[in-house]
ChimeraX commands (.cxc) that place a marker at each C-alpha (Angstrom):
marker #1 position 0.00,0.00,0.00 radius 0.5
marker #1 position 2.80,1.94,0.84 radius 0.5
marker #1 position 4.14,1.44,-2.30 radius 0.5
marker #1 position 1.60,2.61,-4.57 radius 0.5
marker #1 position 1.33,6.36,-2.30 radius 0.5
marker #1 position 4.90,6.64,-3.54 radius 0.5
marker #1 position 4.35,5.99,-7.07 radius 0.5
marker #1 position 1.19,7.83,-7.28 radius 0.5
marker #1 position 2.90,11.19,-5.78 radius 0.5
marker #1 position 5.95,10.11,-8.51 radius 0.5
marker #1 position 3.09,10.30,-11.06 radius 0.5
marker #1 position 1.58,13.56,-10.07 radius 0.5
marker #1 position 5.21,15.13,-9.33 radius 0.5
marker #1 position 5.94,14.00,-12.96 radius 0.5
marker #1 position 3.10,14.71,-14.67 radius 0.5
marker #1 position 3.32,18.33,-12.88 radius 0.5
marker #1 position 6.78,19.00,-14.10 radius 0.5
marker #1 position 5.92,17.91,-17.91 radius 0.5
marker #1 position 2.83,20.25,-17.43 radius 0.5
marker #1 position 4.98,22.54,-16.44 radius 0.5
marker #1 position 7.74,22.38,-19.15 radius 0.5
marker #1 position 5.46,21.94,-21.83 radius 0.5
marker #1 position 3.27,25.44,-21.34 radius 0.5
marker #1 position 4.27,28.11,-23.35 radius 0.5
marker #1 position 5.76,31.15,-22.18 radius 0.5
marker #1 position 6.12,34.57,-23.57 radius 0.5
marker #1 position 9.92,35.93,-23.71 radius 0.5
marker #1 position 11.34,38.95,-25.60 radius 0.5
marker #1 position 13.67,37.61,-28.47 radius 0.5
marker #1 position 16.68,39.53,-28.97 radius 0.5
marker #1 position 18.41,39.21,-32.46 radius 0.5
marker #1 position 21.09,41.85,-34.05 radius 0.5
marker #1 position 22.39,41.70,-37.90 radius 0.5
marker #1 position 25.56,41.94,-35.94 radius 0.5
marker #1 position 27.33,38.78,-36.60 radius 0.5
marker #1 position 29.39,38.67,-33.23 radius 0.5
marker #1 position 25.81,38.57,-31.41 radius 0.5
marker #1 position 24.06,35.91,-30.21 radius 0.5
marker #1 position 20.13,35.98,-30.29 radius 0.5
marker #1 position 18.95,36.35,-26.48 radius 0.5
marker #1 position 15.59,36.41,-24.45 radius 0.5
marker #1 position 14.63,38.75,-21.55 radius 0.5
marker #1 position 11.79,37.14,-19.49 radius 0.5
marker #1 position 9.95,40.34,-19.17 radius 0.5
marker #1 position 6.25,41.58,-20.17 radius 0.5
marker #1 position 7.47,45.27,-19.46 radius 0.5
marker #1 position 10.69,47.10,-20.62 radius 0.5
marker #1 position 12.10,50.19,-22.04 radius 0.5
marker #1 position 14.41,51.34,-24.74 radius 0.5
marker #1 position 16.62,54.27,-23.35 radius 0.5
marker #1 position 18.96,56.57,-25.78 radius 0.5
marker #1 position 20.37,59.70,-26.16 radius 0.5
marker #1 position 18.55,62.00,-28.64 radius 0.5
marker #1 position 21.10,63.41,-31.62 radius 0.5
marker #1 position 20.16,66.97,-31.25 radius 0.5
marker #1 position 19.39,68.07,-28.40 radius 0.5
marker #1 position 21.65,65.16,-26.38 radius 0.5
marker #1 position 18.71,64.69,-23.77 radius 0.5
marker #1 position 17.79,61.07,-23.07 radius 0.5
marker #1 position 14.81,59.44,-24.48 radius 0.5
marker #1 position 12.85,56.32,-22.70 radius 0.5
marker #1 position 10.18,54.18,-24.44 radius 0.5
marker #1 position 7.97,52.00,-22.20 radius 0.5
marker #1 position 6.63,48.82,-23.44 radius 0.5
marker #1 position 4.12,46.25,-22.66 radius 0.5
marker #1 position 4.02,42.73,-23.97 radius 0.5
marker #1 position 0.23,42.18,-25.11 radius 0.5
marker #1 position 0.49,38.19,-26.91 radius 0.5
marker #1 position 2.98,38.55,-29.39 radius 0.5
marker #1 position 2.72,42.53,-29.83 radius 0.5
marker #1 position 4.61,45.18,-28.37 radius 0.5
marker #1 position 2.18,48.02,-27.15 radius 0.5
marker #1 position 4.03,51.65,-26.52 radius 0.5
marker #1 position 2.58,53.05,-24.17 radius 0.5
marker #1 position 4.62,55.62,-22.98 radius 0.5
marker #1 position 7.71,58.26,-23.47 radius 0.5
marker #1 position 9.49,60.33,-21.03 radius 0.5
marker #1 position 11.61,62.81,-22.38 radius 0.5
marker #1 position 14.33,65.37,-20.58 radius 0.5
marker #1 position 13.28,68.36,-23.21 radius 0.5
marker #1 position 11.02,69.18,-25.88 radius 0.5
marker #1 position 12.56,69.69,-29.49 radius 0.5
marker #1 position 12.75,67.94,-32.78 radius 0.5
marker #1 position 11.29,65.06,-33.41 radius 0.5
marker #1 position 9.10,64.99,-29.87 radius 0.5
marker #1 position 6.01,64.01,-29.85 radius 0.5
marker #1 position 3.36,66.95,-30.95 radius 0.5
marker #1 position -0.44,65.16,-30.73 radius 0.5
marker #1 position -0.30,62.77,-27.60 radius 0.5
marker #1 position -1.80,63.33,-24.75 radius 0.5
marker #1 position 0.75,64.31,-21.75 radius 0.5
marker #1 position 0.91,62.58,-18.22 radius 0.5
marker #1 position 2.76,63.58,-15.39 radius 0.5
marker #1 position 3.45,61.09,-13.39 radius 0.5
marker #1 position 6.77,60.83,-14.63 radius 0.5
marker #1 position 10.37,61.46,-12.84 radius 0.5
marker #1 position 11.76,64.99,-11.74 radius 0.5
marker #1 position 13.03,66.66,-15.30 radius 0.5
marker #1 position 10.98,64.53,-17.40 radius 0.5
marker #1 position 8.13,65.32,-19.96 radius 0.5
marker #1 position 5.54,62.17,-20.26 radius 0.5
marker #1 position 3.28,61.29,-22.94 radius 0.5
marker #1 position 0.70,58.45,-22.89 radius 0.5
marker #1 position 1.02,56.64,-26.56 radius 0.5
marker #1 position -1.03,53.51,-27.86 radius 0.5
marker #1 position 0.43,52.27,-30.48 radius 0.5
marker #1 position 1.30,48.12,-31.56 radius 0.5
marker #1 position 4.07,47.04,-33.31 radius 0.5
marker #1 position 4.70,43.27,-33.98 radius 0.5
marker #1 position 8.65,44.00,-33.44 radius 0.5
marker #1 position 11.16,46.74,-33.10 radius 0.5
marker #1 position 13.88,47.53,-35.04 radius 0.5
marker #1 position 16.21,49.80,-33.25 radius 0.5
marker #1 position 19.50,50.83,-34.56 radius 0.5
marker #1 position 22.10,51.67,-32.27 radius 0.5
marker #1 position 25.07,53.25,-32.10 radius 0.5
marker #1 position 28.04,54.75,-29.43 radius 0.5
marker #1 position 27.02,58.27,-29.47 radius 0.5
marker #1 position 22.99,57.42,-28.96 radius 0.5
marker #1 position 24.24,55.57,-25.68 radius 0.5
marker #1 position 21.05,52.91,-26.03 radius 0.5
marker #1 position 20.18,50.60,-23.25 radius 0.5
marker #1 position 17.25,48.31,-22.64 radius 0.5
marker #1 position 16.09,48.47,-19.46 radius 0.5
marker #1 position 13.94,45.87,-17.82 radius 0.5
marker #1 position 12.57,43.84,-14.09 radius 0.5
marker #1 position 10.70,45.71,-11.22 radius 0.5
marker #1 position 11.17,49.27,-11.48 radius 0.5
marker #1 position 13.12,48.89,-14.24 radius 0.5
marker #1 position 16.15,47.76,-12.80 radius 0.5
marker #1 position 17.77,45.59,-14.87 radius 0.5
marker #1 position 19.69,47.40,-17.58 radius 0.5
marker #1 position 21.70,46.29,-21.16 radius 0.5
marker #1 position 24.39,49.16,-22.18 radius 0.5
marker #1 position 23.19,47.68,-25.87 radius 0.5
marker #1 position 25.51,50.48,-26.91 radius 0.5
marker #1 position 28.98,49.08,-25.45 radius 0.5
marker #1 position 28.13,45.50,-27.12 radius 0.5
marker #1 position 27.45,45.99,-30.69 radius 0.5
marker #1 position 29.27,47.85,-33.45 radius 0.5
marker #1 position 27.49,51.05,-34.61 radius 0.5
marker #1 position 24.83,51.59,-36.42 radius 0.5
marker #1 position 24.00,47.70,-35.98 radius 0.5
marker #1 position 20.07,46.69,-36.03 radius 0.5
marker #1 position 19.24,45.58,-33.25 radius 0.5
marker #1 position 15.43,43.71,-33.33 radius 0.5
marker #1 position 13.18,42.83,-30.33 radius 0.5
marker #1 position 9.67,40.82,-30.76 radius 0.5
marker #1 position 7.14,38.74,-28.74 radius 0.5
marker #1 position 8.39,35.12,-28.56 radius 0.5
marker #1 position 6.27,32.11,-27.24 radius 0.5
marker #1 position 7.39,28.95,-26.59 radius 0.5
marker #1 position 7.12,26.07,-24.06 radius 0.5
marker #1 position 9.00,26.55,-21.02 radius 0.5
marker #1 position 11.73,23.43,-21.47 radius 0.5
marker #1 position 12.71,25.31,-24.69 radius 0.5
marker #1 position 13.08,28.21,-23.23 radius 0.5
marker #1 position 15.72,27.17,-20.43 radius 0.5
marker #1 position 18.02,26.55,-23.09 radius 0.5
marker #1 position 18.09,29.74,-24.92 radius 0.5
marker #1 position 20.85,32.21,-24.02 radius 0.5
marker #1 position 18.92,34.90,-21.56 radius 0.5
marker #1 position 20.50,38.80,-22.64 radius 0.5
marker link #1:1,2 radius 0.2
marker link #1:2,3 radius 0.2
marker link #1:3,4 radius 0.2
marker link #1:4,5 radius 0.2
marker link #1:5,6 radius 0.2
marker link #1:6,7 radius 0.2
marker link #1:7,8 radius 0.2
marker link #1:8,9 radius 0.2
marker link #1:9,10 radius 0.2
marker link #1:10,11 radius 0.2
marker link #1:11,12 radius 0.2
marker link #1:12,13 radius 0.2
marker link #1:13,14 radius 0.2
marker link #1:14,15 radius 0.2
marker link #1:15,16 radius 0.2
marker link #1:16,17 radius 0.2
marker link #1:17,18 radius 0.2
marker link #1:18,19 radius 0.2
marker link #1:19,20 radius 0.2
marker link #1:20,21 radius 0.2
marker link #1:21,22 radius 0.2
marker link #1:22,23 radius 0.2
marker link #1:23,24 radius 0.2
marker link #1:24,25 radius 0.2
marker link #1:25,26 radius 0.2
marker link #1:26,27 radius 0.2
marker link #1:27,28 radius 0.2
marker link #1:28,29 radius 0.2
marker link #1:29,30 radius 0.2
marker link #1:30,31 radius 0.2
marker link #1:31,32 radius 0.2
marker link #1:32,33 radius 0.2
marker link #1:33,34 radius 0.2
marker link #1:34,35 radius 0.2
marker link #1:35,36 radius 0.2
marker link #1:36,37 radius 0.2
marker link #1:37,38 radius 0.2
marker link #1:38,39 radius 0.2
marker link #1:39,40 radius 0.2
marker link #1:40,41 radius 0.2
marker link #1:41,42 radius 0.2
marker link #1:42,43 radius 0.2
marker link #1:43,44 radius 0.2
marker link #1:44,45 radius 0.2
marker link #1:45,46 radius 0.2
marker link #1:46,47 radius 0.2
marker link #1:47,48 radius 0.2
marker link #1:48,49 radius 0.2
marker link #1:49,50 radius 0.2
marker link #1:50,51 radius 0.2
marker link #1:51,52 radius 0.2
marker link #1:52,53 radius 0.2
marker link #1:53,54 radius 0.2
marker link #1:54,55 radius 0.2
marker link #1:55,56 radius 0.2
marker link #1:56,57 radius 0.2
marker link #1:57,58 radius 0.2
marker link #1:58,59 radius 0.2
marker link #1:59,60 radius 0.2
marker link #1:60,61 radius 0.2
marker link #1:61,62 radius 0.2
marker link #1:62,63 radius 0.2
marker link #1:63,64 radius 0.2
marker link #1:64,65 radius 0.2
marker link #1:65,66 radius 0.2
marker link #1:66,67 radius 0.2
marker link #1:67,68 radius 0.2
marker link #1:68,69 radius 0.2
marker link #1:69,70 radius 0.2
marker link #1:70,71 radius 0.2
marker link #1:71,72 radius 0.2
marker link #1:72,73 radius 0.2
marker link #1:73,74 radius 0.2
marker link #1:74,75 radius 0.2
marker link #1:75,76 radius 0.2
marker link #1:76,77 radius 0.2
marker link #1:77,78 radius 0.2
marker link #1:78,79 radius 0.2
marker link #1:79,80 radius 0.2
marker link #1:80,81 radius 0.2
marker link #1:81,82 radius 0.2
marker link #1:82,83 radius 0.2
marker link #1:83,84 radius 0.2
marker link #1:84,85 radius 0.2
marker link #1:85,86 radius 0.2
marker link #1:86,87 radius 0.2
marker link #1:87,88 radius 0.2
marker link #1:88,89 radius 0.2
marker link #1:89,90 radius 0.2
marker link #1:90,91 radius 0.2
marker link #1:91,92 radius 0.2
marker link #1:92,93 radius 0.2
marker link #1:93,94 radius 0.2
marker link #1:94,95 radius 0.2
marker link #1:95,96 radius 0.2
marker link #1:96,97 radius 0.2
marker link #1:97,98 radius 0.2
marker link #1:98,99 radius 0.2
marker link #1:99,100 radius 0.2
marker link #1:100,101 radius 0.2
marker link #1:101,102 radius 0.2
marker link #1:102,103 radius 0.2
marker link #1:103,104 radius 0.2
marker link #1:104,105 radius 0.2
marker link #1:105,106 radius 0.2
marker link #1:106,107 radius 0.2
marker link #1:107,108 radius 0.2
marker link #1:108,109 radius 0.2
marker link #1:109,110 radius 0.2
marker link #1:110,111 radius 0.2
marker link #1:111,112 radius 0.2
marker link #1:112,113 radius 0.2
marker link #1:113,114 radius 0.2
marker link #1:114,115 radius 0.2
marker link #1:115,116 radius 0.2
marker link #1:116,117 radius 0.2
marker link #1:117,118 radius 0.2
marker link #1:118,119 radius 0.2
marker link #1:119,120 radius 0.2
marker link #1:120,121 radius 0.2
marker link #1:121,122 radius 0.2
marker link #1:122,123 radius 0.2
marker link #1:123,124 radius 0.2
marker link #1:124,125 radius 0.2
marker link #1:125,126 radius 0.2
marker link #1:126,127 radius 0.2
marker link #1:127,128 radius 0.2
marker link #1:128,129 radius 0.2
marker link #1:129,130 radius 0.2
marker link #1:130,131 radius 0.2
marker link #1:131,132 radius 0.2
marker link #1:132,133 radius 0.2
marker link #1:133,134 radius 0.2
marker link #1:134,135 radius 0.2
marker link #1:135,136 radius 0.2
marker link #1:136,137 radius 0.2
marker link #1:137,138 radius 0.2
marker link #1:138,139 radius 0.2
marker link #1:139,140 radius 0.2
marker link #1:140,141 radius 0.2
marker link #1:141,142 radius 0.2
marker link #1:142,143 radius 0.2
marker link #1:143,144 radius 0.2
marker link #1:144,145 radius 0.2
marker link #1:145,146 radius 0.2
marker link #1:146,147 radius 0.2
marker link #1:147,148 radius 0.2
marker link #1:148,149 radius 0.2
marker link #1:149,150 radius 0.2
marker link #1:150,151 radius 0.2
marker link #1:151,152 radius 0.2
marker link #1:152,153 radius 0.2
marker link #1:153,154 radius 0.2
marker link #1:154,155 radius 0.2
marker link #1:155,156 radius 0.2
marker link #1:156,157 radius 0.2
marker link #1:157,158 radius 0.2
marker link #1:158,159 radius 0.2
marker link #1:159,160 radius 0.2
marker link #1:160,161 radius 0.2
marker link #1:161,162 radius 0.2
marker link #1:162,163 radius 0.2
view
């Protein structure tokens, strides 16, 4: 009798674990046309592209949500107001000291972003937005750099290369 509590449990602990590693999971995919980078994933539904504007030289942020497989903007913060800015979104201001918000709502199914040393570009991700990728320091300039919705089951996923 004994014998058959264990095995069930083994069952349910197994069957659990293939449950488990066969549900998808949404990731951001990380690819460059950079040849010395290796595609990536950031387990994330929420990050934000951070650069240095070529004018005026007053950083930029982007904030994203993951809806499915789309990228929704749904906000920029920016230190001044000059070419380029935005002219017909509505502004919020619950943004940081020296910052100028505006509420967006746009989808994209993936972002192309090209980078380069004097745009200093980082992706910033995690709670608060405390994780953060100098994208800048890592890939040659004016490489592509191209983030989209990925989905795949979890097993998968622990072998990819995480950015």
């Amino acid at each position: 009798m004994q014998n058959r509590g264990c095995l069930l449990f083994l069952l349910l602990f197994l069957g659990g674990v293939l449950w488990w590693g066969l549900s998808p999971q949404y990731v951001l995919n990380i690819r460059s046309d950079s040849p010395q980078f290796t595609p990536c994933i950031i387990n994330t539904d929420h990050f934000a592209l951070r650069w240095r504007h070529s004018v005026e030289r007053q950083l930029w942020l982007e904030h994203y949500q993951r809806q499915g497989n789309q990228l929704h903007l749904y906000q920029s913060w920016l230190q001044t107001f000059g070419a380029g800015s935005p002219s017909t979104e509505k502004e919020v201001t619950d943004v940081p000291p020296g910052y100028i918000g505006y509420q967006h709502n746009q989808l994209f199914k993936e972002l192309n972003w090209t980078v380069s040393r004097r745009m200093e570009g980082s992706l910033l991700w995690g709670k608060n937005l405390n994780h953060e990728w100098l994208v800048y320091q890592q890939l040659p300039d004016y490489s592509l750099l191209t983030i989209h919705a990925y989905s795949a089951p979890r097993i998968l996923l622990l072998l990819k290369k995480h950015c």
